[in-house]
N, C-alpha and C positions, 0 to 999 in steps of 0.2 A: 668600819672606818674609825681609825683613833683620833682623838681629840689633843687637842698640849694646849699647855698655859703659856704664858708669854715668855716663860723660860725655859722652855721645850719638855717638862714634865708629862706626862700621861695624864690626864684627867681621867677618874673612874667616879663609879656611882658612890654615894657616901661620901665624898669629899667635901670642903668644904671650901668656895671661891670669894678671891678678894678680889675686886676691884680697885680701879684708880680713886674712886671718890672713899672709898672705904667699906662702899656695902657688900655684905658675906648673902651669899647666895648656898645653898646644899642643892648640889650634884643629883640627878635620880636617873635612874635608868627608865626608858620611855619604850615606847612604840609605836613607826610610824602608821597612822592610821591607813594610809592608801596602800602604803607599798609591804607591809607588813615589818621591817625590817627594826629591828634593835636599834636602839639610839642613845642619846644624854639628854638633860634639858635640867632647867632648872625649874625645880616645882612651884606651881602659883596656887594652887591648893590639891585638894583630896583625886579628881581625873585629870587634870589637865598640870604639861609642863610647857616651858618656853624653850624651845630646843636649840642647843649651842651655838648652832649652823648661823644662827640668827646674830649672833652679838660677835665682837671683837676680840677673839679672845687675845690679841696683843694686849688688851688692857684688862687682863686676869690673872690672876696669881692665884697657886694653891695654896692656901694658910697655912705657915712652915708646921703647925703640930701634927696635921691630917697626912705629911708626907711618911 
């Protein structure tokens, strides 16, 4: 499944995400633990990410130097 930002961009891993209040998040590539499958998320430390699915991404933007 692809991901987009609020202005229809691709989200991939390595990116780097702005939000509406300003805070930049970095992109990682994940794995769902149940279903095995490939994912996004944004990293909260060294095993665990917060996966896209989770947040809005109407209110994300890809930070114009990461395109």
């Amino acid at each position: 499944m692809e991901d987009h930002d609020r202005n229809g961009n691709e989200i991939k891993a390595g990116m780097i995400l702005v939000n509406d209040q300003g805070e930049e998040w970095v992109v990682c590539a994940t794995t769902d633990r149940a279903t095995g499958e490939e994912d996004l998320g944004f990293s909260c430390n060294d095993d665990e990410a917060y996966p896209l699915w989770q947040f809005n991404m109407k209110e994300w933007g890809i930070k114009e130097d990461a395109l």
